[in-house]
PDB file with SEQRES, HELIX, SHEET and CRYST1 records, atoms N, CA, C and O in Angstrom:
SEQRES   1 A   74  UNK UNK UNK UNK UNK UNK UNK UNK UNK UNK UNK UNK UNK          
SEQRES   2 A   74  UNK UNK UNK UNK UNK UNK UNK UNK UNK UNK UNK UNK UNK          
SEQRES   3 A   74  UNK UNK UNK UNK UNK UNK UNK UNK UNK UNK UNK UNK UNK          
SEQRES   4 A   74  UNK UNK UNK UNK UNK UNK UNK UNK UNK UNK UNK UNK UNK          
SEQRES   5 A   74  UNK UNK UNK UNK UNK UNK UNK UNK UNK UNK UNK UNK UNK          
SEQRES   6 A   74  UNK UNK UNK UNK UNK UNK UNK UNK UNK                          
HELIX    1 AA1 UNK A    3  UNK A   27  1                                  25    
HELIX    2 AA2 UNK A   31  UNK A   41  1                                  11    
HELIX    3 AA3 UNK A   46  UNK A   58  1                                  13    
HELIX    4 AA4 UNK A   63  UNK A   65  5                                   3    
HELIX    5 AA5 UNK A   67  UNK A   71  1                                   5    
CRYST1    1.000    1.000    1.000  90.00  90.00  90.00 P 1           1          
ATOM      1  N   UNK A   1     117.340  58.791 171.776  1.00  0.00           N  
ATOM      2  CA  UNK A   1     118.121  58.623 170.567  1.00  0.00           C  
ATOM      3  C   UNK A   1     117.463  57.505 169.745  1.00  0.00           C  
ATOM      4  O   UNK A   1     117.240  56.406 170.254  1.00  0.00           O  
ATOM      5  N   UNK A   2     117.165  57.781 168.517  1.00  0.00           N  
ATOM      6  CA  UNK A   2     116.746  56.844 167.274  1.00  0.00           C  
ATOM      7  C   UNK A   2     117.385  55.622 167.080  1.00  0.00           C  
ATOM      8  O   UNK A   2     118.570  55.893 166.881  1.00  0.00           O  
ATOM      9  N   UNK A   3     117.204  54.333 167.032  1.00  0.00           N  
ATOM     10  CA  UNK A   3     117.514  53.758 165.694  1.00  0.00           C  
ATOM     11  C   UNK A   3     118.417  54.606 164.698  1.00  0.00           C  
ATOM     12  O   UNK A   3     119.572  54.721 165.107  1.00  0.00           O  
ATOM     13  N   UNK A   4     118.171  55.179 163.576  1.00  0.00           N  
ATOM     14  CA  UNK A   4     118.492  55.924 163.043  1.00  0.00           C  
ATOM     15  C   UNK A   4     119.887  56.732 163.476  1.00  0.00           C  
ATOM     16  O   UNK A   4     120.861  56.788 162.725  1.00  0.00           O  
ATOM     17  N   UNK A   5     119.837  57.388 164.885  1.00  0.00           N  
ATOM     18  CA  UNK A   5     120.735  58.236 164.819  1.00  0.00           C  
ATOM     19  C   UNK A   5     121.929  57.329 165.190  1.00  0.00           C  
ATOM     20  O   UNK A   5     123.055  57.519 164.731  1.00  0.00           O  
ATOM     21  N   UNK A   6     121.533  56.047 166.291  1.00  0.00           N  
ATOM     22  CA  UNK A   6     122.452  55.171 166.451  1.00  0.00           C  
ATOM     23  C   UNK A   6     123.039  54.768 165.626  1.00  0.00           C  
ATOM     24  O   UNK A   6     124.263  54.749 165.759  1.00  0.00           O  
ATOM     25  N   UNK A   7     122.411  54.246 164.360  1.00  0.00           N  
ATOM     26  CA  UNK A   7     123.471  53.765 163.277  1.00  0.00           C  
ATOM     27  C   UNK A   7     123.986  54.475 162.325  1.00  0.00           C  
ATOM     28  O   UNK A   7     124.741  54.050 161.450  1.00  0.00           O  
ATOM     29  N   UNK A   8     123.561  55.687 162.471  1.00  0.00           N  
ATOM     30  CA  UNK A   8     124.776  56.982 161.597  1.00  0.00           C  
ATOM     31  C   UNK A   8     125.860  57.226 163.037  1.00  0.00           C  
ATOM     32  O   UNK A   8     127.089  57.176 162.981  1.00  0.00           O  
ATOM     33  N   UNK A   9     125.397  57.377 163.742  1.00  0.00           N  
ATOM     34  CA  UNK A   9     126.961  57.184 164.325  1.00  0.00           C  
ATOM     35  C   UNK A   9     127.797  56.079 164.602  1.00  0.00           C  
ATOM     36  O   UNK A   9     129.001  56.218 164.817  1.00  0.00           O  
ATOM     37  N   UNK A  10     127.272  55.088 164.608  1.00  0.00           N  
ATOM     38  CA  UNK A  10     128.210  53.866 164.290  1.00  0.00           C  
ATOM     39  C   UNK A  10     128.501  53.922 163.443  1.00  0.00           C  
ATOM     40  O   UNK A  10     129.564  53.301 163.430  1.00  0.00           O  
ATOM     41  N   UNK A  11     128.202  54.479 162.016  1.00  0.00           N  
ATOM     42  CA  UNK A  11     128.952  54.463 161.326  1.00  0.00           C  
ATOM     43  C   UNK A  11     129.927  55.498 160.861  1.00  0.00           C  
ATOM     44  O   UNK A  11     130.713  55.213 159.957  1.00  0.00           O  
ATOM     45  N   UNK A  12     129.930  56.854 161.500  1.00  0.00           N  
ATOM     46  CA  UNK A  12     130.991  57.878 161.726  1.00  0.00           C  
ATOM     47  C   UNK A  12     132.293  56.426 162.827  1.00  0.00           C  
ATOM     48  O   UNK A  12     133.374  56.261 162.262  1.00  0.00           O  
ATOM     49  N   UNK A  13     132.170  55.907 163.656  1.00  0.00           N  
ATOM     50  CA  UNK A  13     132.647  55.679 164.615  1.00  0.00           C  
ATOM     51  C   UNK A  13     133.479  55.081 163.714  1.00  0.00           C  
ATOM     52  O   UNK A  13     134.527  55.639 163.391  1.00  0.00           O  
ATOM     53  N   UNK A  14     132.983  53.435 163.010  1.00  0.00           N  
ATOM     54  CA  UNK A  14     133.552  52.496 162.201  1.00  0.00           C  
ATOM     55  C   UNK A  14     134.458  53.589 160.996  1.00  0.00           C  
ATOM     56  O   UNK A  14     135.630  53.239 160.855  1.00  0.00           O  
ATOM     57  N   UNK A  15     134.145  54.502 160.377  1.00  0.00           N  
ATOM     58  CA  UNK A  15     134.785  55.448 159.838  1.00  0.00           C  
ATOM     59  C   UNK A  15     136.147  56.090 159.828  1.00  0.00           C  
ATOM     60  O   UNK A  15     137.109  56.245 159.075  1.00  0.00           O  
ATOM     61  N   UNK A  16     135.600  56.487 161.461  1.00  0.00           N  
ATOM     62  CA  UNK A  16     136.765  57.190 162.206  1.00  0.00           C  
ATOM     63  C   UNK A  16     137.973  56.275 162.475  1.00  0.00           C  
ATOM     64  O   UNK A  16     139.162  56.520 162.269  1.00  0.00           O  
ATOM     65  N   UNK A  17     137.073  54.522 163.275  1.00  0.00           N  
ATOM     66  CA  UNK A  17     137.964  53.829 163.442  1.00  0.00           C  
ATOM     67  C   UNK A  17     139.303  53.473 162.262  1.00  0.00           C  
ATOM     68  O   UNK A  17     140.507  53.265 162.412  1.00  0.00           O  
ATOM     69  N   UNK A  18     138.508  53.524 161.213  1.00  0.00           N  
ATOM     70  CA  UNK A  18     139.388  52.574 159.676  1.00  0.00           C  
ATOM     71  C   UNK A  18     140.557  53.878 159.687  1.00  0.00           C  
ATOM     72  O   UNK A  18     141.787  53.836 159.704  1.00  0.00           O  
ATOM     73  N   UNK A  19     139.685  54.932 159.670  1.00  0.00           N  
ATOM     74  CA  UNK A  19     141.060  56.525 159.321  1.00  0.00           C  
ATOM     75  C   UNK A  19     142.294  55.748 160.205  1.00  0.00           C  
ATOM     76  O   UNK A  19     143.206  55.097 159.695  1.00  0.00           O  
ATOM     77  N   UNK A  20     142.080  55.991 161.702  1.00  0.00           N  
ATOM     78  CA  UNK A  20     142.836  55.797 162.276  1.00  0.00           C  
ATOM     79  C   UNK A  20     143.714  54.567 161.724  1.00  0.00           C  
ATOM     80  O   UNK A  20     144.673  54.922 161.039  1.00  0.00           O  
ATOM     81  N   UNK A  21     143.562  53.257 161.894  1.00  0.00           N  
ATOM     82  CA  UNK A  21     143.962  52.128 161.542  1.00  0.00           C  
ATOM     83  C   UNK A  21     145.091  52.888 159.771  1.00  0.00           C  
ATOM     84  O   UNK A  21     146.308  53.067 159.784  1.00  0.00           O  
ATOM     85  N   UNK A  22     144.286  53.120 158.710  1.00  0.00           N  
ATOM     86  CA  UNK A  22     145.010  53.498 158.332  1.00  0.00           C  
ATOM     87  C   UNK A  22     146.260  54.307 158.589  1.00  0.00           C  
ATOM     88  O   UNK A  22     147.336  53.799 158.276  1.00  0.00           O  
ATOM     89  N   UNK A  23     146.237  55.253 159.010  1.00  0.00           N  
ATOM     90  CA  UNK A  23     147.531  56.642 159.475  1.00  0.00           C  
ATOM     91  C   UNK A  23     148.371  55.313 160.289  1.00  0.00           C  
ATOM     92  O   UNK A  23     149.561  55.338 159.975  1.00  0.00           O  
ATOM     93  N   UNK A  24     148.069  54.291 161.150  1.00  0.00           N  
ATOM     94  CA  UNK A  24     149.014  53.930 161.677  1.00  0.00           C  
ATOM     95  C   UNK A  24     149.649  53.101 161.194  1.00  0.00           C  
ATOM     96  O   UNK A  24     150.754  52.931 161.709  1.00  0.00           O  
ATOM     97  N   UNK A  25     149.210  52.067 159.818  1.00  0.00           N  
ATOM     98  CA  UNK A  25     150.157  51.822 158.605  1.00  0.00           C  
ATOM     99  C   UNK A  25     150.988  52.295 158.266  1.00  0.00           C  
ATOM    100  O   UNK A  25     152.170  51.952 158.273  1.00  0.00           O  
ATOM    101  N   UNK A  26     150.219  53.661 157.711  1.00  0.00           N  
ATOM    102  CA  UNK A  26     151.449  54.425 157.136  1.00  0.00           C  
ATOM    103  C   UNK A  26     152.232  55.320 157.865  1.00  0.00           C  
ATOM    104  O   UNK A  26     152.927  56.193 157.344  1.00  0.00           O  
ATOM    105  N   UNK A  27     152.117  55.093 159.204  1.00  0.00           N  
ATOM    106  CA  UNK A  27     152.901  56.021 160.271  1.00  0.00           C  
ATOM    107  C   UNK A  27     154.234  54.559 160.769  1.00  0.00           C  
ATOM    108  O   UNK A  27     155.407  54.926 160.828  1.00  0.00           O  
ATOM    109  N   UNK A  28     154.011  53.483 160.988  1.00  0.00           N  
ATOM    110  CA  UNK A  28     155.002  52.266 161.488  1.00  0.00           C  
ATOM    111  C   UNK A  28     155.823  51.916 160.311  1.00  0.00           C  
ATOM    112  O   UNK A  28     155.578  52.101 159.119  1.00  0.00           O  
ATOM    113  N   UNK A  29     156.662  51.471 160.778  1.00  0.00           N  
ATOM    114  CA  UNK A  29     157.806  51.078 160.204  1.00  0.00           C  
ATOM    115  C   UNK A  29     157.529  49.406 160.033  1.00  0.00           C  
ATOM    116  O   UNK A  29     157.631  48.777 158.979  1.00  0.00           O  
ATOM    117  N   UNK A  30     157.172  48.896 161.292  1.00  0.00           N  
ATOM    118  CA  UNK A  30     157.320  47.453 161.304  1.00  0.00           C  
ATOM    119  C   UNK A  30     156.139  46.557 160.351  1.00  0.00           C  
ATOM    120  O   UNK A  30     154.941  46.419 160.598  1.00  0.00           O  
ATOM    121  N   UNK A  31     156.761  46.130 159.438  1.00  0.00           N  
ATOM    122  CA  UNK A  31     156.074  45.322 158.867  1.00  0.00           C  
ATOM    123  C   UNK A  31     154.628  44.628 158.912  1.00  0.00           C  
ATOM    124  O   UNK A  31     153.632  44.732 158.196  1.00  0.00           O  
ATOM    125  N   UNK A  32     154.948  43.840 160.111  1.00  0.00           N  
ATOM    126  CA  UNK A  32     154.138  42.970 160.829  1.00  0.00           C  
ATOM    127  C   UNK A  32     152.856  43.644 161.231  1.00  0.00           C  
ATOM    128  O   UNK A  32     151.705  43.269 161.004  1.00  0.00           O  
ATOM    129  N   UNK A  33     153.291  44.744 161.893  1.00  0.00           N  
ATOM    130  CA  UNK A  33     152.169  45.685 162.138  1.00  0.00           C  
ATOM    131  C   UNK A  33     151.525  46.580 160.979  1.00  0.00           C  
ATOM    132  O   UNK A  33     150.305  46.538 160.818  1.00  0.00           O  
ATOM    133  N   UNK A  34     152.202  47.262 160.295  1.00  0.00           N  
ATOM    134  CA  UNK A  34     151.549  47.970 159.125  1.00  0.00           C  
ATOM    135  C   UNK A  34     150.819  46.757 158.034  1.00  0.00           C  
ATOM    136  O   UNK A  34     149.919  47.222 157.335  1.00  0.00           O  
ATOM    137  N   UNK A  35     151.051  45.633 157.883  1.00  0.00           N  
ATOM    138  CA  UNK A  35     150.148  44.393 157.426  1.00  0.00           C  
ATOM    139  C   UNK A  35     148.550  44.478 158.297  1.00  0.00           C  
ATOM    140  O   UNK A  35     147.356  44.545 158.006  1.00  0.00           O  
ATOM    141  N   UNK A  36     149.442  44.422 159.555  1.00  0.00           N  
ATOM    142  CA  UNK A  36     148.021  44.547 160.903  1.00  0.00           C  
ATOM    143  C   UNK A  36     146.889  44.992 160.395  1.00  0.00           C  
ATOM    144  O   UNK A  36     145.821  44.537 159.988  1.00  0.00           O  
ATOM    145  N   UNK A  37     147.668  46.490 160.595  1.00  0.00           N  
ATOM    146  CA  UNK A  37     146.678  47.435 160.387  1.00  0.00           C  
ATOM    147  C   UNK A  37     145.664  47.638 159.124  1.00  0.00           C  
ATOM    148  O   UNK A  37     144.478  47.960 159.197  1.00  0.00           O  
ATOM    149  N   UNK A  38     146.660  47.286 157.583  1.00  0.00           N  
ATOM    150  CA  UNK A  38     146.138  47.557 156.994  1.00  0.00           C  
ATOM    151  C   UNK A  38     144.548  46.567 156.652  1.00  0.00           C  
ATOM    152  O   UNK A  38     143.452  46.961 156.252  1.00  0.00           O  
ATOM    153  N   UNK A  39     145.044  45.160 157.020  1.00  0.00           N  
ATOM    154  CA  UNK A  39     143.848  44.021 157.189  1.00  0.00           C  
ATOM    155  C   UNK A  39     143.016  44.499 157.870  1.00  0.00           C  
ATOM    156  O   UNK A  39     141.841  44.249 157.601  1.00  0.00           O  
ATOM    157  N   UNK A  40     143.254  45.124 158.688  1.00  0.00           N  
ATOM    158  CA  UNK A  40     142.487  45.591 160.213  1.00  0.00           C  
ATOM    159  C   UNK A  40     141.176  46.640 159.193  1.00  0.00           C  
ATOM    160  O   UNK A  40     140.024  46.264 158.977  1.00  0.00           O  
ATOM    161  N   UNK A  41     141.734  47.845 158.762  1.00  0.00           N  
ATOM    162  CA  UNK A  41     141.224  48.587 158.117  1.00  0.00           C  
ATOM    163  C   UNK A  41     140.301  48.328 156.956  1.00  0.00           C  
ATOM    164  O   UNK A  41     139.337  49.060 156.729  1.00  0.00           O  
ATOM    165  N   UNK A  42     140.663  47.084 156.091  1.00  0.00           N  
ATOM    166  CA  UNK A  42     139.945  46.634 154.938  1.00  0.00           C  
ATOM    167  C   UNK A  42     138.833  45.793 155.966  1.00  0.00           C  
ATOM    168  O   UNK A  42     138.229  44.964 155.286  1.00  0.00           O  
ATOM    169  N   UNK A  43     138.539  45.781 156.933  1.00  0.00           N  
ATOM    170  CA  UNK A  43     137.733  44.661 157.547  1.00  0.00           C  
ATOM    171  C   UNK A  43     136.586  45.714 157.894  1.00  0.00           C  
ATOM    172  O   UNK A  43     135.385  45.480 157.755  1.00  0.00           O  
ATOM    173  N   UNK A  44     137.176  47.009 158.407  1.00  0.00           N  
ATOM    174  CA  UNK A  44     136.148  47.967 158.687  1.00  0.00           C  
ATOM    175  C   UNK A  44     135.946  48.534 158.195  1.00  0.00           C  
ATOM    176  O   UNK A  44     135.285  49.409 158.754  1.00  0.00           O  
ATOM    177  N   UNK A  45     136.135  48.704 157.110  1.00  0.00           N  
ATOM    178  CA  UNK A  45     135.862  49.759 155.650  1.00  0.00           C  
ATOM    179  C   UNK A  45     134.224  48.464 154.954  1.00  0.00           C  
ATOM    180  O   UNK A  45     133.079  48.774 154.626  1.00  0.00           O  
ATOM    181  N   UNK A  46     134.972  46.982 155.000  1.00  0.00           N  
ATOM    182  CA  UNK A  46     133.841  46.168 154.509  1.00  0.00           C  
ATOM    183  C   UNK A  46     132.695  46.283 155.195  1.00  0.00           C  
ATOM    184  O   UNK A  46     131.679  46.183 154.507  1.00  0.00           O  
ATOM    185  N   UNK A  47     132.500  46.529 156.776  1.00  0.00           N  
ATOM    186  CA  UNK A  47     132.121  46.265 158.237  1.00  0.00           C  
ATOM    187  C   UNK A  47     130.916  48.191 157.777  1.00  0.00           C  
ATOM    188  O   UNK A  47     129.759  48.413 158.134  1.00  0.00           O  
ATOM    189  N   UNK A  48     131.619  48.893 157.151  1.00  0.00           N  
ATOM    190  CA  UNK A  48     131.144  49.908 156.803  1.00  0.00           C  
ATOM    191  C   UNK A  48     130.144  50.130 156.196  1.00  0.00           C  
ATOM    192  O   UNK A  48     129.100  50.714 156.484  1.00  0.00           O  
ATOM    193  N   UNK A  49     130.749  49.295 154.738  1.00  0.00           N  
ATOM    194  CA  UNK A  49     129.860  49.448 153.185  1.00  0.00           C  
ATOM    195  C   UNK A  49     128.676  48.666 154.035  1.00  0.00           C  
ATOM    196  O   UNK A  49     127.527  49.034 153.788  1.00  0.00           O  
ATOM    197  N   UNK A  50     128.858  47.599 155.031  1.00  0.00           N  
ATOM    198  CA  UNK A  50     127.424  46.488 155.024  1.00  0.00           C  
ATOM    199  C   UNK A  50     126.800  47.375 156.062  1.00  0.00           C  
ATOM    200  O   UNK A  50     125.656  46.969 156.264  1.00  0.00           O  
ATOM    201  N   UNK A  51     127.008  48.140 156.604  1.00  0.00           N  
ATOM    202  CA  UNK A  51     126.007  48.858 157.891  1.00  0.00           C  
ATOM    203  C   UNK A  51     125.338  50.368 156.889  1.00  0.00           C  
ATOM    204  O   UNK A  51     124.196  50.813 157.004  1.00  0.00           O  
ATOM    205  N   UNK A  52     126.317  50.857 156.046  1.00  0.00           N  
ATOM    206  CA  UNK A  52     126.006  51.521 154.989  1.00  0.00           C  
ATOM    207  C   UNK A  52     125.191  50.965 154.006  1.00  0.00           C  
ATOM    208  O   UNK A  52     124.748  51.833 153.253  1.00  0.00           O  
ATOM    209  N   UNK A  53     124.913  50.086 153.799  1.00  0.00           N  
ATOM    210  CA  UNK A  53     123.498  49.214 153.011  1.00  0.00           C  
ATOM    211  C   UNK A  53     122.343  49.628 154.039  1.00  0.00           C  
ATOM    212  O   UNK A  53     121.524  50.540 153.928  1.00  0.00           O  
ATOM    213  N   UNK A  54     122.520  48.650 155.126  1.00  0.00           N  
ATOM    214  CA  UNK A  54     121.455  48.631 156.074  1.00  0.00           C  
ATOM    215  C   UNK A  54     120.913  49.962 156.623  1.00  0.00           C  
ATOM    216  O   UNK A  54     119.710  50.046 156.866  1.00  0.00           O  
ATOM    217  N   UNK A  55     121.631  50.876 156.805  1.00  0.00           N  
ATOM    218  CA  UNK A  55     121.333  52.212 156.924  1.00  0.00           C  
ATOM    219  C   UNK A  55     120.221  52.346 155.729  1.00  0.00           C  
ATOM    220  O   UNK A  55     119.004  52.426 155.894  1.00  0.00           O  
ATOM    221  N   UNK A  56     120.777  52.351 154.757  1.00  0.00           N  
ATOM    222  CA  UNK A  56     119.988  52.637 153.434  1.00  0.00           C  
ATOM    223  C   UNK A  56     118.545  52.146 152.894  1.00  0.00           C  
ATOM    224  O   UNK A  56     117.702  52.605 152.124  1.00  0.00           O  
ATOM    225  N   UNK A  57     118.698  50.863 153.764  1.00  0.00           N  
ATOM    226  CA  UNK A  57     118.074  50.211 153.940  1.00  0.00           C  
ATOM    227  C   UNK A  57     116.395  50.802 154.784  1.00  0.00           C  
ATOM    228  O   UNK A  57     115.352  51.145 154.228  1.00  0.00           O  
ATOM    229  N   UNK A  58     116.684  50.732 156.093  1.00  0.00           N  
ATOM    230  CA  UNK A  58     115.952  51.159 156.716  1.00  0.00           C  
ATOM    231  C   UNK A  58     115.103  52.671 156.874  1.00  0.00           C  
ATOM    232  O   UNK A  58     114.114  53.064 157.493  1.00  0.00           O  
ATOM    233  N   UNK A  59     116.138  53.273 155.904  1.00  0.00           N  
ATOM    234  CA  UNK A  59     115.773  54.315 156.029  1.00  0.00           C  
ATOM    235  C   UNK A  59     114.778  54.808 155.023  1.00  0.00           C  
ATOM    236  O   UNK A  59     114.233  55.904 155.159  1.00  0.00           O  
ATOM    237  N   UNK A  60     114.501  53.891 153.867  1.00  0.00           N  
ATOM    238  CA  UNK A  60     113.560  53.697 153.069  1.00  0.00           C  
ATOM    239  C   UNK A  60     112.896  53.052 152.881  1.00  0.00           C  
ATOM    240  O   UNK A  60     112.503  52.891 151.726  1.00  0.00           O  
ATOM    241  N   UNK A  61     112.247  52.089 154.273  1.00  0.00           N  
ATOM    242  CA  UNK A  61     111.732  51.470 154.833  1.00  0.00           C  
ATOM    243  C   UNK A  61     110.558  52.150 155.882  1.00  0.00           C  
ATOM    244  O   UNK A  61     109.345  51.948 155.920  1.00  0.00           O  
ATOM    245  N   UNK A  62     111.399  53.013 156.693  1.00  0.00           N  
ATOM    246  CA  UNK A  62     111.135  53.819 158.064  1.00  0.00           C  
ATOM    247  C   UNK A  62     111.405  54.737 158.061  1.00  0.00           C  
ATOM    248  O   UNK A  62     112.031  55.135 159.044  1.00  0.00           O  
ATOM    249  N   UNK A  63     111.003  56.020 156.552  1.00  0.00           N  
ATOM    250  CA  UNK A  63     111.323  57.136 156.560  1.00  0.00           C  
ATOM    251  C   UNK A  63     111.965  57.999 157.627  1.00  0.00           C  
ATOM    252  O   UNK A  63     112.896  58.784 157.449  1.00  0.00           O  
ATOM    253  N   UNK A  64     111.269  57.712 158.881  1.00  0.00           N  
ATOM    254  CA  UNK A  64     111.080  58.864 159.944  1.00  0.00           C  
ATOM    255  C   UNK A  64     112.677  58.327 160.679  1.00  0.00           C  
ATOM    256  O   UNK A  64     113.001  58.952 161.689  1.00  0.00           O  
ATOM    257  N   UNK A  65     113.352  57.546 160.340  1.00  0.00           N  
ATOM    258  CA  UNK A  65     115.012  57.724 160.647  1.00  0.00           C  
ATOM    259  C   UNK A  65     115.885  58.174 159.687  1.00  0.00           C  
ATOM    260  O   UNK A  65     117.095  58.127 159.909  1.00  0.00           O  
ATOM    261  N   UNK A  66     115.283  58.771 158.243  1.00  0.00           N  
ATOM    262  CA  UNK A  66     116.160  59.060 158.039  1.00  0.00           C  
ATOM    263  C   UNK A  66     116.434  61.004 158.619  1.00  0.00           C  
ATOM    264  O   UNK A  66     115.761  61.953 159.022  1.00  0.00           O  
ATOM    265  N   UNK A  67     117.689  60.700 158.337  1.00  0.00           N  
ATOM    266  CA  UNK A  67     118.815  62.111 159.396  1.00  0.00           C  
ATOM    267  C   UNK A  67     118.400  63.220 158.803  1.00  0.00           C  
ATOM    268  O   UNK A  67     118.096  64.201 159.482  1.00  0.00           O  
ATOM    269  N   UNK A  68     118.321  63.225 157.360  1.00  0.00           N  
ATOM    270  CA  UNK A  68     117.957  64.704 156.887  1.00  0.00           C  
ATOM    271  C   UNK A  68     117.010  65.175 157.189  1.00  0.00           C  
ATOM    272  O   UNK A  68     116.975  66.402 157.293  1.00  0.00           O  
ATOM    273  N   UNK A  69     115.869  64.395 157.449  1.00  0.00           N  
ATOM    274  CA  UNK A  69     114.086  64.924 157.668  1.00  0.00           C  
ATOM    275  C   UNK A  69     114.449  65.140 158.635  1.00  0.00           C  
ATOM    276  O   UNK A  69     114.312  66.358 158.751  1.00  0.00           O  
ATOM    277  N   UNK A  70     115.133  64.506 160.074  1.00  0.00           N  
ATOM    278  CA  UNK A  70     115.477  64.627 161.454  1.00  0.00           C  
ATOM    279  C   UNK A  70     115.916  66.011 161.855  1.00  0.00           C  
ATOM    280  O   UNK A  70     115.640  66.561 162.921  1.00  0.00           O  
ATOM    281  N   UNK A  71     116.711  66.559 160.761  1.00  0.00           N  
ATOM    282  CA  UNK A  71     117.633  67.745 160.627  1.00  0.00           C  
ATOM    283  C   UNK A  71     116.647  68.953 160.573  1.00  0.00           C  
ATOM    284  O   UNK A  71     116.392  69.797 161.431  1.00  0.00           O  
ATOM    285  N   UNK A  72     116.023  68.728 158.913  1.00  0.00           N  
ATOM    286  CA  UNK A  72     114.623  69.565 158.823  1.00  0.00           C  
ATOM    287  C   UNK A  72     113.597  69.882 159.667  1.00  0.00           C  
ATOM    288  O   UNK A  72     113.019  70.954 159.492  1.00  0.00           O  
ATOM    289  N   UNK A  73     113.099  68.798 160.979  1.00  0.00           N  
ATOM    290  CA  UNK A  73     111.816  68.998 162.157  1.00  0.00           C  
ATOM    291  C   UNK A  73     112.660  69.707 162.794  1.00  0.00           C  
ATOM    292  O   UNK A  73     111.975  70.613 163.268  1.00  0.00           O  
ATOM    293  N   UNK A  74     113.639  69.851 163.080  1.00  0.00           N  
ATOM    294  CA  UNK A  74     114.218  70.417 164.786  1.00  0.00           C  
ATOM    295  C   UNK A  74     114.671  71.789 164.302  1.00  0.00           C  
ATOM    296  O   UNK A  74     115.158  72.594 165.096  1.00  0.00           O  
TER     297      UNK A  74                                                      
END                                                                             
């Protein structure tokens, strides 16, 4: 496994994580917790955009990670 493929799925993961975090805001009742969550979520949404740079980053750096060409050889 790439470089590359590692950090497109960390960043599906961090993704997936924030969805979740969200729905359980808006799924609780309790205050305290739907605050939680929603901080929780703006932290990995930020945690996102900056691994989503670096992705971007590298990948026009080190052509040969980026995913689409990866997609295209196989």
């Amino acid at each position: 496994m790439t470089i590359g493929t590692k950090m497109h799925q960390t960043l599906a993961n961090l993704q997936s994580a924030a969805a979740d975090l969200q729905t359980f805001a808006l799924e609780t009742q309790d205050q305290n917790a739907k605050k939680m969550f929603t901080d929780m979520n703006k932290q990995l949404e930020q945690m996102n955009q900056q691994l989503a740079g670096r992705v971007n980053y590298v990948e026009k750096q080190e052509p040969q990670y980026q995913m689409k060409q990866q997609t295209q050889q196989q």
